[in-house]
C-alpha positions in Angstrom: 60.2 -23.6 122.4 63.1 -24.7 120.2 64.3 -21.2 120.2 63.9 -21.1 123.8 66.1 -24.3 124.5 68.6 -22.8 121.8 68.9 -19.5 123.8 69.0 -22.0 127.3 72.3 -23.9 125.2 74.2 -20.7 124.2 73.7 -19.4 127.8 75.4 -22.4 129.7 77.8 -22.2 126.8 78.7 -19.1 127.3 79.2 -19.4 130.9 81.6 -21.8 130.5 84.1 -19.6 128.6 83.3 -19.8 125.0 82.5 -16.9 122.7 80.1 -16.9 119.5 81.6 -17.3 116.2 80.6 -14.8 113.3 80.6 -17.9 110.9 80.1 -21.3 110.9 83.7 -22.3 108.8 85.3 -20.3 112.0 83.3 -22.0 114.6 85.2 -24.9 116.8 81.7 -26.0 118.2 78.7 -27.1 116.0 75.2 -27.4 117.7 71.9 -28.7 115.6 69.0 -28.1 117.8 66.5 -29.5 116.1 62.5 -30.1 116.1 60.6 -33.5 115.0 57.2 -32.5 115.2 56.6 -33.1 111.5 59.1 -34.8 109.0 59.5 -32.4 107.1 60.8 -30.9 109.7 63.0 -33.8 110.3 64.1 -34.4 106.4 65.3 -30.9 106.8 67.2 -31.5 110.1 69.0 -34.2 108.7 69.6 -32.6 105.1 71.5 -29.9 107.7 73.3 -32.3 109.5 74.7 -33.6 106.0 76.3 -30.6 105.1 78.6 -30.4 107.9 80.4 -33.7 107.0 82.7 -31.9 104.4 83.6 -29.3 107.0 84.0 -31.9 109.9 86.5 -33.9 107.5 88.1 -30.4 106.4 88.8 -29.7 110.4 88.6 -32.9 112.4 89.1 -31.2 115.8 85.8 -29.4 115.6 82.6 -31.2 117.8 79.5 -31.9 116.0 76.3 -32.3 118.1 72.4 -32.4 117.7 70.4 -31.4 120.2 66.3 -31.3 120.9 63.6 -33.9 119.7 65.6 -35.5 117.0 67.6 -37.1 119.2 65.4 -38.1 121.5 63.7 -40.0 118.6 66.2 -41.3 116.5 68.3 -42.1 119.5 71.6 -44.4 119.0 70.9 -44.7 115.5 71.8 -40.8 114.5 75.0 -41.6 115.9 75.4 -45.4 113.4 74.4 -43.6 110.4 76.2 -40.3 110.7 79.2 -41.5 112.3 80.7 -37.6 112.2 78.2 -36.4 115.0 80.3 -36.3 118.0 77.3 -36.1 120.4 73.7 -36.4 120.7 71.1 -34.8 123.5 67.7 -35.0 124.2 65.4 -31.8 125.7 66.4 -32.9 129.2 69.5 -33.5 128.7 71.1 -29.6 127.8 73.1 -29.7 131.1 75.3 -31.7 129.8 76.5 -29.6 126.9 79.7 -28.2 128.4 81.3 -31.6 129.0 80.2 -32.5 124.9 81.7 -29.9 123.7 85.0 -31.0 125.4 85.4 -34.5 124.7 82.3 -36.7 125.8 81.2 -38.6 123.0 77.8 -40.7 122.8 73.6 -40.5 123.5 72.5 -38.9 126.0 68.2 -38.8 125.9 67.3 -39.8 129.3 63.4 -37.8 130.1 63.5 -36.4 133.6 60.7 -35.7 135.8 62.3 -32.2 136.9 64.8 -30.7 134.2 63.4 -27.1 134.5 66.4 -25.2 133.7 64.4 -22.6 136.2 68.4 -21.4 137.7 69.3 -20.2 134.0 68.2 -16.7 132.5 68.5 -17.8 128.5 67.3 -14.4 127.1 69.5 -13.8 123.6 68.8 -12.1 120.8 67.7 -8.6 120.0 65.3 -6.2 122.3 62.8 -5.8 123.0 61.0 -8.9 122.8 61.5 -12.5 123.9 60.5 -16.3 125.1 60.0 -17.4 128.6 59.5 -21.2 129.1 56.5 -21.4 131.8 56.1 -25.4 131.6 58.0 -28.5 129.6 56.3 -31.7 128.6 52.5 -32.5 127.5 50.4 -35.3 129.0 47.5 -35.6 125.6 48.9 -37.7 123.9 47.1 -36.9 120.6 46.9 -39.8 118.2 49.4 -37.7 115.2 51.7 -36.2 118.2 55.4 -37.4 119.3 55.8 -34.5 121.7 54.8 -36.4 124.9 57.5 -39.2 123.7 60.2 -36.2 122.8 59.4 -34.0 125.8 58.3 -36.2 128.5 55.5 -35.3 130.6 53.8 -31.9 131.4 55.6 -29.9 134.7 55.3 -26.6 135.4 57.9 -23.8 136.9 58.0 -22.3 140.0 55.7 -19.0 139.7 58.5 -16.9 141.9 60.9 -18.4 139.2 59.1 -17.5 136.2 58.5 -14.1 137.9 62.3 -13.4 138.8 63.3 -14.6 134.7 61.2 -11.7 133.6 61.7 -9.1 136.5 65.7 -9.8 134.7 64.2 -9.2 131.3 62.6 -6.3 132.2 65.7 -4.7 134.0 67.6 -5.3 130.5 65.0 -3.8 128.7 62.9 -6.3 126.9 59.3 -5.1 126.6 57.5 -7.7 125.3 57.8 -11.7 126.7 55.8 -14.6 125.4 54.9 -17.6 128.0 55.7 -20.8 126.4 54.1 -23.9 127.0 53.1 -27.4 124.6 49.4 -27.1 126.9 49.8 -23.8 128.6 46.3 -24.1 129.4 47.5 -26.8 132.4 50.1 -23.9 133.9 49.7 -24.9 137.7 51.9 -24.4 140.7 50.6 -25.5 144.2 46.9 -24.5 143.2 47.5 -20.8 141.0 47.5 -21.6 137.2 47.9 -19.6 134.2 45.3 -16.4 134.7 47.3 -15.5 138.3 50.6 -16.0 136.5 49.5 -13.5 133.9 48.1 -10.9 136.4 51.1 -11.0 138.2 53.7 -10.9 135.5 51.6 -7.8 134.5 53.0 -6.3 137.4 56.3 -6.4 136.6 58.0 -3.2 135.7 59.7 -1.9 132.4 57.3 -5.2 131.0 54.5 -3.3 128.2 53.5 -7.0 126.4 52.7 -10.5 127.7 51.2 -13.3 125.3 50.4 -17.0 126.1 51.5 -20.1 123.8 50.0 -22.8 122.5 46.3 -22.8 124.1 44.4 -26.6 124.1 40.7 -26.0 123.3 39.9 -29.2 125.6 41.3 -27.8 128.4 41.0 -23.7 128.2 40.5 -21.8 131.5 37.7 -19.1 130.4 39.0 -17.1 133.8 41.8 -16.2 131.1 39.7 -14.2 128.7 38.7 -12.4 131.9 42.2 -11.3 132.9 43.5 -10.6 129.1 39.9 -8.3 128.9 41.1 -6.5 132.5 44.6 -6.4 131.4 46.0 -3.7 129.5 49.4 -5.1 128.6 48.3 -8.6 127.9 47.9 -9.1 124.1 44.2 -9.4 122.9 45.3 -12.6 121.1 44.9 -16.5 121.8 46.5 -19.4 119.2 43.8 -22.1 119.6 44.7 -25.3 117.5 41.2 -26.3 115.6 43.5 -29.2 113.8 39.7 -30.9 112.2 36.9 -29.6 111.9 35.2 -32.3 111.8 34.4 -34.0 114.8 34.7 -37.5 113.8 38.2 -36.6 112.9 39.0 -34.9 116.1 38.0 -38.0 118.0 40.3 -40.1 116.1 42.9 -37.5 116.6 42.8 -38.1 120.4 41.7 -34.3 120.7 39.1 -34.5 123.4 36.6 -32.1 122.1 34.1 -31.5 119.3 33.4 -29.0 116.4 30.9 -27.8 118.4 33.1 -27.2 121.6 35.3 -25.9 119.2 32.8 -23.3 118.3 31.1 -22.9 121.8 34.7 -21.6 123.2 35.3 -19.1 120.1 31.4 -17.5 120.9 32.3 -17.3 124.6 35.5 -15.8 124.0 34.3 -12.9 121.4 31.8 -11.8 123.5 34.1 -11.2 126.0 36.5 -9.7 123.6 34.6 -9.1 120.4 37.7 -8.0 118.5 40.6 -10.6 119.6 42.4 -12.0 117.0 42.3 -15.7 116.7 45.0 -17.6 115.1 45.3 -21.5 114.9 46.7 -25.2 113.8 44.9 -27.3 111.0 46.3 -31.0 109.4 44.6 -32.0 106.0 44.6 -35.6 104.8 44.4 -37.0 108.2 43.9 -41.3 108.1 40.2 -41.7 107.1 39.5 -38.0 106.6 36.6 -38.0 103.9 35.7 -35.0 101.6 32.8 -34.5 103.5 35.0 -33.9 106.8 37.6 -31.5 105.0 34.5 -29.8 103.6 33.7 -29.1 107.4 36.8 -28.2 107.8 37.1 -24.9 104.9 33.4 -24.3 106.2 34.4 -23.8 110.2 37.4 -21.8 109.0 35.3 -19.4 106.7 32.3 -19.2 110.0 35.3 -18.3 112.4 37.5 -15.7 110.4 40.8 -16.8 111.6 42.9 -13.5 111.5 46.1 -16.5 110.7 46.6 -20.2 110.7 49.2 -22.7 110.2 48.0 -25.4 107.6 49.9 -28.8 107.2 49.7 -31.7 105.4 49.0 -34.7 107.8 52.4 -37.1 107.8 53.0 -39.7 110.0 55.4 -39.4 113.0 57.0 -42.9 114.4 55.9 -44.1 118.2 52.4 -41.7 117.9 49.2 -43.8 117.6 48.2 -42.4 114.3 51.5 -44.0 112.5 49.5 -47.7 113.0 46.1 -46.5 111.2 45.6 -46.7 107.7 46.9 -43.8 105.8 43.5 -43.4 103.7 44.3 -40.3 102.0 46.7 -40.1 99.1 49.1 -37.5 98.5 47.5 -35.7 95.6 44.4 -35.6 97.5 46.6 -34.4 100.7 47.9 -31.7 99.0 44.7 -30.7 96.7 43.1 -29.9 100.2 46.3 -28.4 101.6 45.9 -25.7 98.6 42.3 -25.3 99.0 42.5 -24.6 102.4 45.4 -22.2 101.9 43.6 -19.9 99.3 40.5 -20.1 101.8 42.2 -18.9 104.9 44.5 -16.2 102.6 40.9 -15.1 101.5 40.2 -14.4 104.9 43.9 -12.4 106.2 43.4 -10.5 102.8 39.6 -9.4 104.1 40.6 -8.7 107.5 44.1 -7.0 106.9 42.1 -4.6 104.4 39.4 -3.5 107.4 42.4 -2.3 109.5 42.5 1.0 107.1 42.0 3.6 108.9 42.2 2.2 112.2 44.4 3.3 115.1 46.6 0.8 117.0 48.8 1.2 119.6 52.3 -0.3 118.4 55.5 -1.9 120.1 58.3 -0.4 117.6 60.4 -4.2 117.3 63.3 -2.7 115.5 64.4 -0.9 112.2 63.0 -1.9 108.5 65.2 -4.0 107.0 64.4 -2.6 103.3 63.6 0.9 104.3 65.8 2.5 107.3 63.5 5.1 107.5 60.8 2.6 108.8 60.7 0.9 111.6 58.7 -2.8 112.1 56.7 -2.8 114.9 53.7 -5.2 116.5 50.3 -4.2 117.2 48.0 -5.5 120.9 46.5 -8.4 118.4 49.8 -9.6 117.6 50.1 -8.3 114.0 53.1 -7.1 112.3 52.9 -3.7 111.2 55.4 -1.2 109.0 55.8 2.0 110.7 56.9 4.5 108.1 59.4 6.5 110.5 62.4 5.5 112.2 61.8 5.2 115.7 63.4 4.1 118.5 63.3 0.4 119.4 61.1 -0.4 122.2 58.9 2.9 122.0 54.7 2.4 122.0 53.4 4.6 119.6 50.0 5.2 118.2 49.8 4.1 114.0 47.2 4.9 111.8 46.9 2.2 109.3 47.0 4.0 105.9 47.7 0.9 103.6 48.2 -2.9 103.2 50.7 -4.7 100.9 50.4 -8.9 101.0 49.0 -9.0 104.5 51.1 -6.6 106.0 49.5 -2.9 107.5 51.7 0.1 106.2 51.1 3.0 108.9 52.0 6.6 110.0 52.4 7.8 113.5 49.3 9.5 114.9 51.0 12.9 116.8 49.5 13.1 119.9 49.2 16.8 121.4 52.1 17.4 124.2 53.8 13.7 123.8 57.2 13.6 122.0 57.5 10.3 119.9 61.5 9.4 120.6 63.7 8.9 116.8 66.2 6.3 116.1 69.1 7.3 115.0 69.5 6.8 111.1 73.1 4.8 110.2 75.4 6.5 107.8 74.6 3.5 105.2 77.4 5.2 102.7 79.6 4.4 105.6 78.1 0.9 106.0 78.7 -0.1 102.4 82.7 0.9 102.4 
């Protein structure tokens, strides 16, 4: 999503005259968009911010801001303490980002009930793949979570709008778009949710690849699995946050199921689509979190085979509910179960990265290798990340057999299939490149 809203300020940026700068030192206009959904995330924000206060006193005439959630939690007092920052916005605020970067000064974090952005097309970056924001906001409210203070509450797009944003990107020639959303699950616009915005976006030409994010296991529309089974071009993955496994945890995280929800969904799911790829969220050392509730934890991650997750240390975030309990859990112990659970869940991508030898998957070539120009990176239906070992063009599908596996990552050679031509990139004169 933060890339999403950085894509959203460099478009209205953009369309107000300016032009991107190839380096920071030469740039006139500084924006921080930032995220504060964990502090490290916000230590690193600010650590950013810093650094700009030699080249602020170095050129006085450039404009600092700092957009996104750290704003709209820090508020007024980013401004006192880093008196350099010229201007501050909050996620509903972006409009205002051409009159900032002129010459108004101050806070500007007010949450809106209807700050869409649904008018702009904020596709940037490289083909063929990209972001499209379906909904803003989240009404859970779990017990560790600031989002519903940073973000305001859950509203969803128009599904013509959404529709139009990627009829654009396919015309340009993106191939793959990802539907963003903090609860996707709760997609609705006058009665049609998420599984008729995914049918239909599967309609729309020059489009090969649709995938959903983030999914709520309290709230998941089985209809889905139906339509992503149907589908052909929706991707046969789903990110499910587990966060606890242990169901006395979840309840005290505000997460509104149980473990064996949890579990119930992932059995209803595989035998719909027995090979999906799972990935998910997980916090260790939540407040009160006993050994015997992180052991259910690493034993509900070894039963489900996650093919990735995301693992965290739990830290408290200011305004959530969680910041007023008892922080039970030291840090030694935090991070003890932090490493356990990371060699745990490695075990797993390591077992299930091996099994794809000698499997056939069709691929979405992302772009060139960037250590071997003769390879090309690509991205499989289950969302993995696969080296093709042949340059070929960006935004081809091409059958891989997978022949190896280095880390995690699938090594593969294209599979020649009898009367189809497989299109080649063009290989860069890298002598050139170098003078």
């Amino acid at each position: 999503m933060n890339i999403y809203d950085s894509n959203l300020i460099a478009s209205l940026i953009e369309k107000d005259g300016n032009i991107k700068a190839e380096t920071i030192e030469n740039a006139d206009i500084i924006i921080v968009n930032t995220c504060a959904v964990r502090e490290h995330a916000v230590n690193r924000v600010l650590s950013r911010i810093d650094s700009l206060k030699v080249l602020k006193k170095r050129k006085p005439y450039i404009r600092i801001g700092v957009t996104g959630c750290v704003p709209q939690q820090l508020k007024e007092k980013l401004l006192e303490e880093k008196p350099f920052i010229d201007f501050v916005l909050g996620p509903d605020n972006l409009r205002k980002i051409t009159s900032c970067i002129k010459d108004k000064n101050g806070t500007f974090v007010k949450l809106f009930d209807t700050s869409l952005y649904s008018d702009l097309s904020p596709a940037r970056g490289e083909l063929p793949e990209t972001f499209v924001s379906a909904m803003r906001g989240c009404n859970n409210f779990c017990s560790y979570c600031i989002v519903p203070y940073v973000r305001g509450k859950e509203r969803s797009r128009h599904i013509e709008d959404i529709l139009n944003e990627v009829g654009k990107l396919g015309k340009l020639g993106y191939k793959r778009v990802t539907f963003l959303g903090q609860n996707i699950n709760n997609y609705k616009d006058r009665g049609k949710g998420l599984p008729y915005l995914l049918s239909e976006a599967a309609k729309v030409e020059g489009i090969e690849r649709i995938s959903f994010l983030t999914s709520h296991p309290a709230y998941f529309p089985l209809k889905v699995i139906n339509v992503m089974k149907d589908e052909p071009k929706i991707e046969k993955f789903l990110h499910l946050p587990l966060q606890s496994g242990s169901s006395r945890i979840l309840k005290a995280m505000n997460r509104g199921y149980t473990q064996e929800k949890y579990k119930g969904i992932i059995d209803k799911i595989r035998t719909k689509i027995e090979d999906i790829a799972l990935s998910t969220d997980i916090i260790v050392g939540f407040p009160y979190e006993t050994e015997k509730d992180f052991m259910e934890t690493l034993n509900l991650v070894k039963m489900i085979d996650f093919d990735f997750a995301y693992m965290f240390k739990y830290s408290p975030r200011k305004y959530s509910l969680a910041n007023n309990f008892i922080d039970t859990v030291n840090e030694e112990t935090k991070r003890d179960r932090l490493n356990e659970l990371i060699r745990v869940q490695s075990e797993v991508i390591k077992k299930k990265s091996e099994a794809n030898k000698g499997k056939i998957f069709d691929v979405l070539i992302t772009g060139e290798n960037e250590k071997n120009y003769l390879a090309s990176n690509g991205i499989t239906l289950y969302n993995k990340r696969v080296i093709v070992k042949e340059r070929i063009c960006t935004g081809e599908i091409v059958k891989v057999r997978i022949e190896e596996v280095k880390g995690w990552t699938p090594i593969g050679t294209p599979v020649k299939e009898p009367g189809k031509n497989v299109a080649l990139g063009l290989v860069p004169n890298r002598q050139k490149r170098r003078m």
